[in-house]
Structures are given as C-alpha cells and as structure tokens.
C-alpha positions as CSV (number, residue, x, y, z in Angstrom):
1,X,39.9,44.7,90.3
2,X,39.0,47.2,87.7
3,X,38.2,46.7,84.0
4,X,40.9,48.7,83.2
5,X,43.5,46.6,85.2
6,X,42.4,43.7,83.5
7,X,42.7,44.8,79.9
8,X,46.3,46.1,81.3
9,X,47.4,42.1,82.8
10,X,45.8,40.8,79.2
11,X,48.0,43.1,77.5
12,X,51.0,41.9,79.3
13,X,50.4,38.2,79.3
14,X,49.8,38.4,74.8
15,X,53.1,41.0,74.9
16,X,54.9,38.1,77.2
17,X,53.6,35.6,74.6
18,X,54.6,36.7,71.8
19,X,58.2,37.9,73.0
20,X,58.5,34.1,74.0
21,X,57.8,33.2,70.5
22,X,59.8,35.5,69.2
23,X,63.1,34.7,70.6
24,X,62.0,30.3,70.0
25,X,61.2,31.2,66.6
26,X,63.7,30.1,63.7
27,X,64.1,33.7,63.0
28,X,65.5,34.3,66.0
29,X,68.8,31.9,65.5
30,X,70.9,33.5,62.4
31,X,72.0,29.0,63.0
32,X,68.7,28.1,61.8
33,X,68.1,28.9,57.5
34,X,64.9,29.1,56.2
35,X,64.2,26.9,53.6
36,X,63.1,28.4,50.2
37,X,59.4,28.3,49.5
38,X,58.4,25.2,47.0
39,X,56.7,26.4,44.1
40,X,54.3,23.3,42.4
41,X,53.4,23.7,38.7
42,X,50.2,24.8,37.0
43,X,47.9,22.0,37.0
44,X,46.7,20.5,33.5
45,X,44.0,22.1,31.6
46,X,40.9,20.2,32.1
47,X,38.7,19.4,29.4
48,X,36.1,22.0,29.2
49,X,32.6,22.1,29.9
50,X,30.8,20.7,27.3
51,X,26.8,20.0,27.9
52,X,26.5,18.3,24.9
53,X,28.2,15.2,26.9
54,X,26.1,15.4,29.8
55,X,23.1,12.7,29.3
56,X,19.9,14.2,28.6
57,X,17.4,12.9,31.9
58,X,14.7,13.3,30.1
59,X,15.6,11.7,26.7
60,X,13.8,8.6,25.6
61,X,16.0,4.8,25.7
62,X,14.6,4.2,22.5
63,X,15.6,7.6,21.1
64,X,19.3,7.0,22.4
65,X,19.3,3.6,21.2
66,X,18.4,5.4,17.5
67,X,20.9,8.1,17.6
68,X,23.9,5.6,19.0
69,X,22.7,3.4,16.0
70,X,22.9,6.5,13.2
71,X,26.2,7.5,14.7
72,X,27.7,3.7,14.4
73,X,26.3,3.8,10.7
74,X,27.4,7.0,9.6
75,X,30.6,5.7,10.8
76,X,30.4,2.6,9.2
77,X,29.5,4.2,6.2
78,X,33.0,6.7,6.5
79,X,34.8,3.5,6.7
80,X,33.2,1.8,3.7
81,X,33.8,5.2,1.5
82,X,37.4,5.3,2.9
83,X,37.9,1.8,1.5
84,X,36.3,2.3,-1.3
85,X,38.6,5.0,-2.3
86,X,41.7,3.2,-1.2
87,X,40.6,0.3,-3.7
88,X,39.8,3.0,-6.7
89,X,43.5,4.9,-6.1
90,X,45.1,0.8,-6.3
91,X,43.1,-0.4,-9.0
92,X,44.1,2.9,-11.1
93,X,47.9,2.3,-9.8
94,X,48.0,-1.2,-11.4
95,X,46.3,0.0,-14.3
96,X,49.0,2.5,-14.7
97,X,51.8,0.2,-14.1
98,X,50.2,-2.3,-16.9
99,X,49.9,0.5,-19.7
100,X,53.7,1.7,-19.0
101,X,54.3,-2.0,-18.9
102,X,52.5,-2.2,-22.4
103,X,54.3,0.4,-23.9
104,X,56.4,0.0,-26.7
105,X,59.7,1.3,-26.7
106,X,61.3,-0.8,-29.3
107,X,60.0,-1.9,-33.0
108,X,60.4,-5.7,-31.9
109,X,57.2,-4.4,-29.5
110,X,55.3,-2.6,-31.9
111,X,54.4,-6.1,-33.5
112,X,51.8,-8.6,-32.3
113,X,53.1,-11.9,-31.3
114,X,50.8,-13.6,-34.6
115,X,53.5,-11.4,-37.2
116,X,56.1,-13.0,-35.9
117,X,57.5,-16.3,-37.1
118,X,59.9,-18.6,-34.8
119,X,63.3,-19.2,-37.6
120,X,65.4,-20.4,-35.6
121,X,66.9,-21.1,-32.0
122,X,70.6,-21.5,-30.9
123,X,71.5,-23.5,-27.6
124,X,75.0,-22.7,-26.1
125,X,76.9,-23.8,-22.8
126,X,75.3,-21.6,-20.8
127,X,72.5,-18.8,-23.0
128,X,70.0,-19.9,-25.4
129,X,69.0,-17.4,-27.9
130,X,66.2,-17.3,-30.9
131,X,65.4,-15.6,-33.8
132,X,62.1,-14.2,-35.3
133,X,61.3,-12.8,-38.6
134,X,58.1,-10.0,-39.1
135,X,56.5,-9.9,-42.2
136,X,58.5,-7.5,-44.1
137,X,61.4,-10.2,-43.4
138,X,63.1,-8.4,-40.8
139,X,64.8,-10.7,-38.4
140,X,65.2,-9.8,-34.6
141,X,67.2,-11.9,-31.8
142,X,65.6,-12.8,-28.7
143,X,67.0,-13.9,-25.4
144,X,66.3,-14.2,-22.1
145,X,64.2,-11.3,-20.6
146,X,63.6,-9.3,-24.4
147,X,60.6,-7.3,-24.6
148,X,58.6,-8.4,-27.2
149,X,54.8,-7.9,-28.7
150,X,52.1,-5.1,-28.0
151,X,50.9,-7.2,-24.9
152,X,54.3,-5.9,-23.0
153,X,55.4,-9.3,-23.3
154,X,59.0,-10.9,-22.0
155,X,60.9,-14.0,-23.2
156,X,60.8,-16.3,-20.1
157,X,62.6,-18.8,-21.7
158,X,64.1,-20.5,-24.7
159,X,63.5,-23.6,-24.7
160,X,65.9,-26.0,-27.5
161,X,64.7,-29.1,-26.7
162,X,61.0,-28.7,-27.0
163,X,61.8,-26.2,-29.8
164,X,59.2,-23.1,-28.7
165,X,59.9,-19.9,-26.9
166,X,57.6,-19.0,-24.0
167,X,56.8,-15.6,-23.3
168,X,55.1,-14.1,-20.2
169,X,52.5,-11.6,-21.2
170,X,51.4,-9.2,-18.2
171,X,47.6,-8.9,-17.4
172,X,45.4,-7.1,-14.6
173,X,43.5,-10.1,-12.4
174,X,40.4,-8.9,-10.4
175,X,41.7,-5.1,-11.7
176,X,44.2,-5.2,-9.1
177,X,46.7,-7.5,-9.5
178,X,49.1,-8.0,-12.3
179,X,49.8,-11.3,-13.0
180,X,51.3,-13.3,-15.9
181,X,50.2,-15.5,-18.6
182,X,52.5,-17.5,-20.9
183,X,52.0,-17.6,-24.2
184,X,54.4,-19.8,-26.8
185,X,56.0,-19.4,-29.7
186,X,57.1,-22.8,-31.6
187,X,59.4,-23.5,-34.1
188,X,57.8,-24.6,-37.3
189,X,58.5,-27.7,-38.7
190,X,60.1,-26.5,-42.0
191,X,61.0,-23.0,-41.8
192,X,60.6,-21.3,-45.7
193,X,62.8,-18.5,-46.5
C-alpha cells in the first residue's frame, strides 16, 4: 500500500466518525431540546492589593511591638478625647437646663427666698395653700408646685401642721446632674402687720 491510499482510508474512517456522531448527537433529534446555557454572576470585588498589609520580613519584633503600641495609644487617646467631649456637650446641656430653670418669669421669682415672710397658711380637705408678703407688703399665694425665688425654686409642699413651707431649689451636682435641695420657709410665731 501506498502513502497516498492510506491518507485516503484515514480520510474515510474520520468522515465515517464524524457522520456517526452526527446523526447520535442531540442535534440530530428535533425530540431532544437543548437546554439554555447557565449564565453565573460576576464574582465579588476582592479587596485590593494593598502592600502596606503585607508584613515587612525584614522589620525588627521590637519595632512592631512599638508601632502596634503607638497605634493602641493613639487610639486610646481618640477614645479619651471623644469622651471628653461627650462629657463637655452634657455638662453645658445641664448647665443650660439649670439657667432656664433659674429664670424668672414671674415677680414672685424675681425675689430671694430671705424677702419673703411666711403670713399665713390655709389647710382644706384636699389643697393646702400659703401666703407670703415681700417687703414692699405685697402678698402672693403659694400652692403646690408655684415657682418661687431667684434659685428657680418650687413649693414641694405645704405643710399646716408643722407650720413651714418647703421648697425644692434646683442645683448642678458633680456639673452634671441636677438635683434638688429643700430649703424651708416657717411661719413666724407672731406674724406683725
């Protein structure tokens, strides 16, 4: 056999090969669908390359150590200055709060709790109310929860029986807090007209 016949018999037996695949193919049978190709999403972005993050071989332990330890402080430091400024903006909140607390807004305020004189105090069923005089001879009425004195004081209570008035009189505690003091006001034995 020549070359020439056996390039033709390799010619035949790939032509034979491929008809055979041809007609056993799922193209072949109009039956048989093709299924639609599956397209998968992009994959995420991955963080970039930074060489900043990549450990330095040839850095020094002790070095590392140093500049993990100026890191922590720095950040120890942006913590304390955060606080620091948290604790300025509340302390200037409750200072704000005890000056419009402390503001008067009617005469009975505009008087300090030492011009006033207890006259009188009437007990009914169910309301107890006072009276106090300034020093021009002015008298005002007090009950339960009237503003009264420059201290942004408020009548707690009236008390008939032990024959005073207690008032609460706000006050910043630590600069932070406001809290309340009572201060009393008592009925003189003989009042003098």
């Amino acid at each position: 056999m020549g070359r020439q016949t056996i390039q033709r018999f390799a010619i035949m037996i790939c032509t034979a090969c491929l008809v055979s695949l041809l007609v056993s193919s799922p193209w072949a049978d109009p039956a048989i669908q093709i299924p639609e190709p599956v397209y998968k999403g992009l994959r995420p972005k991955t963080m970039p390359f930074d060489p900043e993050r990549l450990p330095d071989p040839f850095l020094s332990y002790l070095v590392k150590q140093g500049r993990q330890a100026s890191a922590v402080a720095e950040e120890e430091l942006k913590k304390q200055l955060a606080a620091e400024a948290e604790l300025k903006r509340k302390k200037e909140a409750a200072a704000e709060k005890l000056r419009q607390l402390k503001t008067p807004r009617t005469e009975l305020q505009r008087l300090t709790l030492s011009q006033l004189i207890l006259t009188a105090i009437v007990q009914a069923e169910d309301m107890a109310w006072a009276m106090v005089r300034d020093p021009k001879g002015r008298g005002f009425v007090l009950k339960k929860g009237t503003r009264i004195g420059t201290n942004g004081g408020v009548v707690f209570e009236i008390a008939s029986a032990a024959k005073k008035v207690i008032i609460q009189e706000p006050y910043l505690e630590d600069g932070l807090h406001i809290k309340y003091k009572s201060v009393e006001m008592k009925l003189p034995d003989q009042v003098y007209e």
